[in-house]
C-alpha positions as CSV (number, residue, x, y, z in Angstrom):
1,X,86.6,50.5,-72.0
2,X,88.6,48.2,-70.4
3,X,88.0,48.9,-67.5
4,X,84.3,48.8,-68.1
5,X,84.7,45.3,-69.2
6,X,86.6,44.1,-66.3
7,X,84.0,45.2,-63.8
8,X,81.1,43.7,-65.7
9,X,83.4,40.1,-65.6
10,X,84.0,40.4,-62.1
11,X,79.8,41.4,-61.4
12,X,78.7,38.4,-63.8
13,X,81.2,35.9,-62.0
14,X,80.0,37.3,-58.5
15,X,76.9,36.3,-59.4
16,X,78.0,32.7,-60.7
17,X,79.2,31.8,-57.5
18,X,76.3,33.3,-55.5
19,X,73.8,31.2,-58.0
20,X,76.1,28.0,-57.5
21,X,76.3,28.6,-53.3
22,X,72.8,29.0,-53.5
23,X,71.8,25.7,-55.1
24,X,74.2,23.8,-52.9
25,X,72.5,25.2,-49.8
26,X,69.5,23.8,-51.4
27,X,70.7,20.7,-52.5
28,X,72.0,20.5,-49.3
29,X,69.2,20.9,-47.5
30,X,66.7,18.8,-49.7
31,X,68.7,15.9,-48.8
32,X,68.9,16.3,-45.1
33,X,65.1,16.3,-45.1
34,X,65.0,13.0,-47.3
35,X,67.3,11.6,-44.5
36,X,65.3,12.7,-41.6
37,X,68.3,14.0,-40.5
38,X,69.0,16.7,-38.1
39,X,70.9,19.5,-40.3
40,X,74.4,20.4,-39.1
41,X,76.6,23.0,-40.6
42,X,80.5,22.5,-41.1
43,X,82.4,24.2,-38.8
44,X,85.0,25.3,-41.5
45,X,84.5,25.1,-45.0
46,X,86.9,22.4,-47.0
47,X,87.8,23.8,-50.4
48,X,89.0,19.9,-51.4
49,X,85.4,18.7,-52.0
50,X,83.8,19.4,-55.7
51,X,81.9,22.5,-56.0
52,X,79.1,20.6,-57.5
53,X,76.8,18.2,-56.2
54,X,77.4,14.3,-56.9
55,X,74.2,14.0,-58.6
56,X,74.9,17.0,-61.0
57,X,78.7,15.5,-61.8
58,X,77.7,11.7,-61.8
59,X,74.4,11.7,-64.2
60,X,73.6,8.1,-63.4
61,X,74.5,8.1,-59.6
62,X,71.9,9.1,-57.5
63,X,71.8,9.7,-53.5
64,X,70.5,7.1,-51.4
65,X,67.9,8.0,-48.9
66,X,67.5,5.5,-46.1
67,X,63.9,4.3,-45.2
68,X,62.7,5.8,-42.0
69,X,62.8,4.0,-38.8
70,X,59.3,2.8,-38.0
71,X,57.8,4.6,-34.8
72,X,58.4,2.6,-31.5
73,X,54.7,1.2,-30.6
74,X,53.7,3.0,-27.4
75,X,53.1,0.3,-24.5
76,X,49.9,-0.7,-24.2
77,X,48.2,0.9,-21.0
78,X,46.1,-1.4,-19.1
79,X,42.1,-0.6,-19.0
80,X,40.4,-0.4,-15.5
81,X,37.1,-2.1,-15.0
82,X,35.1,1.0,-16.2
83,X,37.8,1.4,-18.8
84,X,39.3,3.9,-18.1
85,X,43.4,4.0,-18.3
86,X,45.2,3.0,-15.0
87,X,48.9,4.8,-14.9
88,X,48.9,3.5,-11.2
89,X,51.9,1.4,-9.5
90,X,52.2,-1.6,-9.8
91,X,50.3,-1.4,-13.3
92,X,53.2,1.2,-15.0
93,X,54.9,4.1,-14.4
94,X,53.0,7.6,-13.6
95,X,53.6,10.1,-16.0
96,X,54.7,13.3,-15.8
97,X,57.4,14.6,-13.7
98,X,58.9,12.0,-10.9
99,X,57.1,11.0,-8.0
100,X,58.5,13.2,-4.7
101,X,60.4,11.3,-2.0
102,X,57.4,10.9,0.6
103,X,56.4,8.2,-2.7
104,X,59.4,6.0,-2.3
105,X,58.2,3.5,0.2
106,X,55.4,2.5,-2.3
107,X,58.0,1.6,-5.2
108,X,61.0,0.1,-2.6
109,X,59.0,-1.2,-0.2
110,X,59.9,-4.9,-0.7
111,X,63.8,-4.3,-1.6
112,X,64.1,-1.6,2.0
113,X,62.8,-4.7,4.0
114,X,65.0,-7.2,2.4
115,X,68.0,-5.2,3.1
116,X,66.5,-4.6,6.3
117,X,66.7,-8.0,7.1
118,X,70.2,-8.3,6.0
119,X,71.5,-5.8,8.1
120,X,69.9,-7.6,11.1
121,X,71.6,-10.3,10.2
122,X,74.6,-8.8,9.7
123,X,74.8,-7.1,13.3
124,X,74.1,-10.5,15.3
125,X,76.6,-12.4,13.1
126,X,79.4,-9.3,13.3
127,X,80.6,-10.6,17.1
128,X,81.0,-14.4,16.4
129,X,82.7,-14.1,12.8
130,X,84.8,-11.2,14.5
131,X,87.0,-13.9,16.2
132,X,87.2,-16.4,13.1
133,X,89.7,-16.4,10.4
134,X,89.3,-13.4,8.1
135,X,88.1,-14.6,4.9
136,X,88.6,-12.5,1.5
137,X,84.9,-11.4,1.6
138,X,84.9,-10.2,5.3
139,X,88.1,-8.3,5.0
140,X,86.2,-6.0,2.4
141,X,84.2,-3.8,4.1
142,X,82.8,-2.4,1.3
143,X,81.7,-3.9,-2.7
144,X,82.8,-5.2,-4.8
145,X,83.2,-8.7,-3.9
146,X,85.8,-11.1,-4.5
147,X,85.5,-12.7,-7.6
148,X,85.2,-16.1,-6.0
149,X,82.3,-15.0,-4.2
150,X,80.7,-13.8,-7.9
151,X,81.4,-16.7,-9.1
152,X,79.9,-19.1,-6.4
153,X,77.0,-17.5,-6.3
154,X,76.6,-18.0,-10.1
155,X,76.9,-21.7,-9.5
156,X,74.8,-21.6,-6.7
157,X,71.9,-20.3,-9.0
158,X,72.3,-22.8,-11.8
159,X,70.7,-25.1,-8.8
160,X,67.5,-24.2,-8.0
161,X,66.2,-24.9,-4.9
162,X,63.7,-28.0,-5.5
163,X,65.5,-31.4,-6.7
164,X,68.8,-30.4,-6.9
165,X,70.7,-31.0,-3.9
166,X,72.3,-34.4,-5.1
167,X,73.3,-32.9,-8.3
168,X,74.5,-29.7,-6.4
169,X,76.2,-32.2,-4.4
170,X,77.6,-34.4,-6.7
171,X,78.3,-31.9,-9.8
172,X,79.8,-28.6,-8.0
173,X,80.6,-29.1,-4.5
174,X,83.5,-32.1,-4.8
175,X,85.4,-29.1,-7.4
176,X,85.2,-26.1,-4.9
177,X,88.1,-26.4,-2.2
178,X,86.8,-26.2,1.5
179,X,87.9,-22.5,2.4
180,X,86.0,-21.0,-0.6
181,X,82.4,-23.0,0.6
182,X,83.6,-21.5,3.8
183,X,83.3,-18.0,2.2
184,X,80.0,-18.9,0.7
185,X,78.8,-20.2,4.0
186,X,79.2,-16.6,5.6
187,X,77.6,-15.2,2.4
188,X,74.8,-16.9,2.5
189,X,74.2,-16.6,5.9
190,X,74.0,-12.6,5.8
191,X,72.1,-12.2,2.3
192,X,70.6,-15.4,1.5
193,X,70.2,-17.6,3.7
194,X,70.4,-21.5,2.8
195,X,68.0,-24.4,2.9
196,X,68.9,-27.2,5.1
197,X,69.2,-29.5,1.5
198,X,71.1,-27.0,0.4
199,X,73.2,-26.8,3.2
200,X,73.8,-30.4,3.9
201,X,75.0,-30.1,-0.2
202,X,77.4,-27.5,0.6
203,X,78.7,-28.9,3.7
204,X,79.2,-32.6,2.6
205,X,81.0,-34.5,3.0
206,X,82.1,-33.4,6.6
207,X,79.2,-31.6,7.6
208,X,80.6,-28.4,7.5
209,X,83.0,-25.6,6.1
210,X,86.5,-25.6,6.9
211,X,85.5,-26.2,10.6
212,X,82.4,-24.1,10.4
213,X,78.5,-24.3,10.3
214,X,76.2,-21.9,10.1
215,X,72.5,-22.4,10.0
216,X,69.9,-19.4,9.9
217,X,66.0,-20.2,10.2
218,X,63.8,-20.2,9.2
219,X,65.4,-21.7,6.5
220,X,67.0,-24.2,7.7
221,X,66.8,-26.2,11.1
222,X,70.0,-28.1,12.7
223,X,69.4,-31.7,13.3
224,X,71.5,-34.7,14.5
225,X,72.4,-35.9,11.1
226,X,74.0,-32.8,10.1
227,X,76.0,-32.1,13.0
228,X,77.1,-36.1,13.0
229,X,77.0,-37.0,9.6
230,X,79.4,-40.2,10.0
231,X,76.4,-41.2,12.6
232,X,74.0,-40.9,10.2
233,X,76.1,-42.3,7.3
234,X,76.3,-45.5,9.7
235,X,73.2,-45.8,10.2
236,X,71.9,-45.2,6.6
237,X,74.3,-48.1,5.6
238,X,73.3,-50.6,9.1
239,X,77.2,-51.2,9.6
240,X,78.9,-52.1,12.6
241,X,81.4,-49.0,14.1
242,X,84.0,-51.4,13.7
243,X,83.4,-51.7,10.3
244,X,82.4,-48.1,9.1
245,X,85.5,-47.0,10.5
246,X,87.7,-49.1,8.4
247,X,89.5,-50.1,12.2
248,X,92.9,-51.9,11.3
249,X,93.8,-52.2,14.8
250,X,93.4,-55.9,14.5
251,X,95.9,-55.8,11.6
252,X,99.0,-57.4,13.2
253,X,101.3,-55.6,10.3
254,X,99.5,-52.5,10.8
255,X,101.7,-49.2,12.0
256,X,101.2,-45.6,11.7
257,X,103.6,-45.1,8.4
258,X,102.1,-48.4,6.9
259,X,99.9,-47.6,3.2
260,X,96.8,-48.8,4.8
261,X,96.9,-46.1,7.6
262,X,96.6,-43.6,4.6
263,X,92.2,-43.2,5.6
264,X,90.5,-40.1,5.1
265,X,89.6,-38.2,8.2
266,X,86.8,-36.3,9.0
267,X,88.1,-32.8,9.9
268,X,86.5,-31.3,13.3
269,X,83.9,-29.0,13.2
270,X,85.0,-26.0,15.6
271,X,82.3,-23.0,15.1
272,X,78.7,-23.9,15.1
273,X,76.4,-20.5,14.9
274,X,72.9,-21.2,15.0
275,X,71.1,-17.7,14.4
276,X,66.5,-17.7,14.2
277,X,66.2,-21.1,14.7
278,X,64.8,-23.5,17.4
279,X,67.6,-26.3,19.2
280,X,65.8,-29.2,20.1
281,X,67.2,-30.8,23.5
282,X,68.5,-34.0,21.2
283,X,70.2,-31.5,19.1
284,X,72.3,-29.6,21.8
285,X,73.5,-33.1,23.0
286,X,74.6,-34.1,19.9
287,X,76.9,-31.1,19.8
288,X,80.6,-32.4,19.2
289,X,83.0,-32.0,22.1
290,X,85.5,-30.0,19.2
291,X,83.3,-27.0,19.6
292,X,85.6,-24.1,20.5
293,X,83.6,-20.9,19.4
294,X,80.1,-21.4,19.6
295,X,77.0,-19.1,19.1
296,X,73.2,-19.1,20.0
297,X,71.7,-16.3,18.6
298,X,67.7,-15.0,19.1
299,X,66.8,-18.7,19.5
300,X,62.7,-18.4,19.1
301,X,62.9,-21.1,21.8
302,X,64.4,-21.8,25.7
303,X,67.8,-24.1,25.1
304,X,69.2,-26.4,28.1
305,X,72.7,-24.1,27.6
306,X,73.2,-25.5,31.2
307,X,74.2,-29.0,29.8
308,X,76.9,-27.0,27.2
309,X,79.8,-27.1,30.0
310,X,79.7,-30.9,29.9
311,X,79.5,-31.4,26.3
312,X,81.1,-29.3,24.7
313,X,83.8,-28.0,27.6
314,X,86.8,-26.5,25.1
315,X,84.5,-23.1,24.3
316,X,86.7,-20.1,24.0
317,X,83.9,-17.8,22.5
318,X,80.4,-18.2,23.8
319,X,77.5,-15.6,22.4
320,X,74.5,-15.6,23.4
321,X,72.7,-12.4,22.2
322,X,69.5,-11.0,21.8
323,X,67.4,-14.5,23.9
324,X,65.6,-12.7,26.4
325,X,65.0,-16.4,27.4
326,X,67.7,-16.5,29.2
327,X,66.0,-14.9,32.6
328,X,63.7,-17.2,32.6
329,X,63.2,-19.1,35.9
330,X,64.0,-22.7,35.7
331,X,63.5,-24.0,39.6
332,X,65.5,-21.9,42.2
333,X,67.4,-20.2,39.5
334,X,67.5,-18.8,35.8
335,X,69.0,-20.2,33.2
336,X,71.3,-18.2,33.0
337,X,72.4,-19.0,36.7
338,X,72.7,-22.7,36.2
339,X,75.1,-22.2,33.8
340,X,78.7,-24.0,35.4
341,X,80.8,-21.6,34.1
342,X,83.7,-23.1,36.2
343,X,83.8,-25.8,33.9
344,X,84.9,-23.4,30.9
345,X,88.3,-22.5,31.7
346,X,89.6,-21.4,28.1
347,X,86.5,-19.3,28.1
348,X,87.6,-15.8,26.6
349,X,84.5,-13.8,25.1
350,X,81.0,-13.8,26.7
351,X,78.2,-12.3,24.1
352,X,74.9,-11.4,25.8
353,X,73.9,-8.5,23.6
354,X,70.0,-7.3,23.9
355,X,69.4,-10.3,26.8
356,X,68.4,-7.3,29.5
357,X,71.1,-9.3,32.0
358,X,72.9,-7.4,34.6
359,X,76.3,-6.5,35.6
360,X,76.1,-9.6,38.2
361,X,76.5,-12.4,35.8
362,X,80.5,-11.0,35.7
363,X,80.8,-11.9,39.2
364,X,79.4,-15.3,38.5
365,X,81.3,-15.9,35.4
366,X,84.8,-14.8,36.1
367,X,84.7,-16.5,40.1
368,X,87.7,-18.3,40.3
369,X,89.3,-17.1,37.1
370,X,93.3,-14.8,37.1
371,X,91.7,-13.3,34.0
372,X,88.4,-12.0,33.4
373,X,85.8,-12.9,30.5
374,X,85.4,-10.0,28.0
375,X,81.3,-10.2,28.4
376,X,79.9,-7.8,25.7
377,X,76.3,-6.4,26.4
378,X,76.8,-5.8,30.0
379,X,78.0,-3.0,31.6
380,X,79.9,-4.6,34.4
381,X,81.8,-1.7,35.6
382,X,85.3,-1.7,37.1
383,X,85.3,-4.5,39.9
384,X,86.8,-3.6,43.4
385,X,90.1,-5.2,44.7
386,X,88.2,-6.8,47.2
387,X,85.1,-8.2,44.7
388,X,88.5,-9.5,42.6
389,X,90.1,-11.1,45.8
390,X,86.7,-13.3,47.1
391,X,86.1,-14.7,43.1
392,X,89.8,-15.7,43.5
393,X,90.0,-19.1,45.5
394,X,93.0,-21.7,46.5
395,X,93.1,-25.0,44.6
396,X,94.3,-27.6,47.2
């Protein structure tokens, strides 16, 4: 009998726990669906939680279901003028799968010309800032940039374009040292290129960049009062020269250590790169004799470049690419051939990329010279020993 007994224990507590796994399953299940919540199952089973539910253990506490996010409103789709629904671009996205690649231009359009544009840019600029002082941002060929650069440009859109150069001038530029505007300055000129208020803010109060000014049209146009702004200071204010600059001369117990020598001095401005935009012939001559690196880039416009010798005659870096003005007859000759390029003796590098000019200009440019000009956009060739001998000539 015992036996007997024993089996019909085990059999009625086999079918306790089957009862009690049972109802948990359900339990737990009922309150997955009150939660709206996706059902997961327990990868191993923890024998340290209570074999009965909360509820059924703790009369008066109750689970707490949380109230169902509401639905996300659909966006509202845009009726035609028969009404019917429009899924078009620019209207909204088309639905169903993505649009193939032969669609991109219709989405990108306006973002593949802008960085069209800036790639332009960046191939016309690439000889002239080649042989200037490396900045932080031009030493990193690729993202990200310098966090001064980040930040600048920040500031630079705090100011928006209309009615803000004095306080651009006034609140930010004085706090920026000179090299990091200079940074911005080549920035600019490649992505976004400046305003001429703008740029007359960032260059003040020198009228340029740590030596440098670079002015990209449309956007901006150079003019006499940006290139001389101590002229045009003067003449805003109607004072003598004498006066405006502060000349102790006259000062019997004046002397180069003396405290009243201590004036501020306008740094010179020795790069100039005008790039897209038109040179007036007042303009060129108010280019300062300090000039030492200079470039003319795809001027819409003919320039008098064969006045540049005189005024400005300390050019080591001369580029003049893509002006296919620079063939044009002007009397007997070009304007290319007009040029005194005898009068540039510390002339170096000779840009004339895209100008459609021939190998012949090297003989022109390098007569009377012991070392040649590195002109880049002309195939010159090797010269002969005896085409090197006749550009060679005797000083007396």
């Amino acid at each position: 009998m015992a036996p007997n007994k024993q089996a019909q224990t085990s059999e009625m507590s086999r079918e306790v726990n089957n009862l009690l796994h049972t109802l948990r399953g359900e339990h737990f299940r009922h309150t997955q669906n009150l939660q709206r919540a996706i059902a997961r199952t327990l990868n191993m089973h923890s024998y340290t939680n209570p074999s009965l539910p909360f509820d059924q253990i703790y009369a008066e506490k109750r689970p707490t279901t949380e109230q169902p996010n509401p639905r996300r409103n659909s966006a509202v789709m845009q009726l035609g003028p028969e009404g019917i629904l429009e899924y078009a671009y620019p209207r909204g996205p088309v639905p169903g799968p993505l649009p193939p690649r032969s669609w991109s231009g219709l989405f990108d359009k306006g973002k593949e010309k802008e960085v069209d544009e800036c790639s332009k840019r960046a191939e016309a600029l690439s000889l002239i800032l080649s042989h200037l002082p490396p900045t932080a941002s031009t030493e990193r060929s690729m993202p990200p940039l310098p966090l001064t650069t980040l930040c600048l440009r920040y500031l630079l859109s705090l100011f928006p374009e209309s009615g803000s150069a004095d306080m651009f001038r006034e609140d930010v530029v004085p706090y920026v040292p000179a090299h990091l505007r200079r940074d911005l300055l080549r920035w600019t000129a490649t992505h976004k290129p400046l305003s001429s208020s703008r740029l007359s803010s960032l260059c003040s109060p020198d009228g340029h960049a740590e030596g440098e000014l670079i002015v990209v049209g449309p956007q901006a146009s150079p003019s006499r009062d940006l290139l001389r702004p101590d002229v045009a200071r003067r003449r805003a204010t109607r004072m003598p020269p004498d006066v405006y600059l502060n000349d102790s001369s006259s000062d019997p117990d004046w002397s180069w250590d003396s405290p009243s020598s201590d004036v501020y001095t306008r740094p010179p401005l020795y790069a100039l790169i005008l790039l897209t935009t038109p040179v007036s012939v007042n303009t060129l001559l108010s280019f300062p004799p300090t000039l030492t690196h200079l470039a003319l880039i795809a001027l819409p416009n003919a320039a008098p470049i064969h006045r540049l010798p005189r005024i400005c005659p300390l050019i080591e870096v001369l580029d003049l690419s893509f002006n296919t003005w620079l063939k044009q007859e002007a009397g007997d000759d070009t304007i290319l051939e007009r040029v005194e390029w005898e009068r540039w003796r510390k002339l170096r590098v000779l840009g004339l990329r895209d100008c459609n000019i021939d190998g012949s200009v090297a003989d022109r440019v390098n007569k009377g010279r012991w070392t040649d000009v590195e002109i880049i956009g002309v195939d010159s060739g090797a010269p002969s020993l005896e085409a090197a001998m006749s550009r060679l000539r005797l000083n007396g």
